[in-house]
matplotlib code that plots the C-alpha trace (Angstrom):
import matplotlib.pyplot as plt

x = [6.0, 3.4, 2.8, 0.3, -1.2, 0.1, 0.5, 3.9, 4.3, 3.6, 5.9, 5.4, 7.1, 5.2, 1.7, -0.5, -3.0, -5.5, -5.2, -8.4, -8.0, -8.3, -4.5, -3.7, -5.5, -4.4, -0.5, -1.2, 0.8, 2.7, 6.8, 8.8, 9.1, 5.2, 2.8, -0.8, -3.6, -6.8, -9.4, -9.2, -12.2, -10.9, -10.3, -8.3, -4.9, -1.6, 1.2, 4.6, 6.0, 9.7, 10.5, 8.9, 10.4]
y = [3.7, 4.4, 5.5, 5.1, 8.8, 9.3, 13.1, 13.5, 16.2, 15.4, 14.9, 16.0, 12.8, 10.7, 8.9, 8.1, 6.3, 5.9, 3.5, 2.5, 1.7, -1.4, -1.4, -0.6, -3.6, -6.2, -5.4, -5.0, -7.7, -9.1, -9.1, -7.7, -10.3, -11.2, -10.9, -9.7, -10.3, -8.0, -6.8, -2.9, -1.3, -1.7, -5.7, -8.1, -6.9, -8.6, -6.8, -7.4, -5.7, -4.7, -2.5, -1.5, 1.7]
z = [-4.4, -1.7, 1.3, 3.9, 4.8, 8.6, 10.7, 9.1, 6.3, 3.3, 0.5, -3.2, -5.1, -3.1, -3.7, -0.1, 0.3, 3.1, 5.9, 5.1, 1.6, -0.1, -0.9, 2.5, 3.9, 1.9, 2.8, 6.7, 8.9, 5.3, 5.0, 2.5, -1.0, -0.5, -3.4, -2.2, -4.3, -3.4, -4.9, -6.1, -7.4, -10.6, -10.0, -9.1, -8.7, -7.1, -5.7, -4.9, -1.3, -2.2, 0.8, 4.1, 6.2]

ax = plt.figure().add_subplot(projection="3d")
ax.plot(x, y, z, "-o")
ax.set_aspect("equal")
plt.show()
């Protein structure tokens, strides 16, 4: 799971990632059961959004 980085404390089980990031990006204005592919610095990679809070 991750979560984008906001002014909330931070929690230890969680990974954040930047609004900014690649990652972030490519989910913005998508709906849960989508598969987003983008391109990660690594490569291309496609993800799957399972649950938005």
């Amino acid at each position: 799971m991750y979560r984008l980085k906001t002014d909330q404390p931070l929690k230890k089980d969680v990974t954040y990632i930047s609004p900014q990031a690649p990652l972030a990006q490519a989910i913005l204005f998508h709906k849960v059961g989508e598969e987003i592919e983008y391109l990660s610095p690594g490569g291309p990679v496609i993800v799957k959004i399972l649950k938005i809070y």
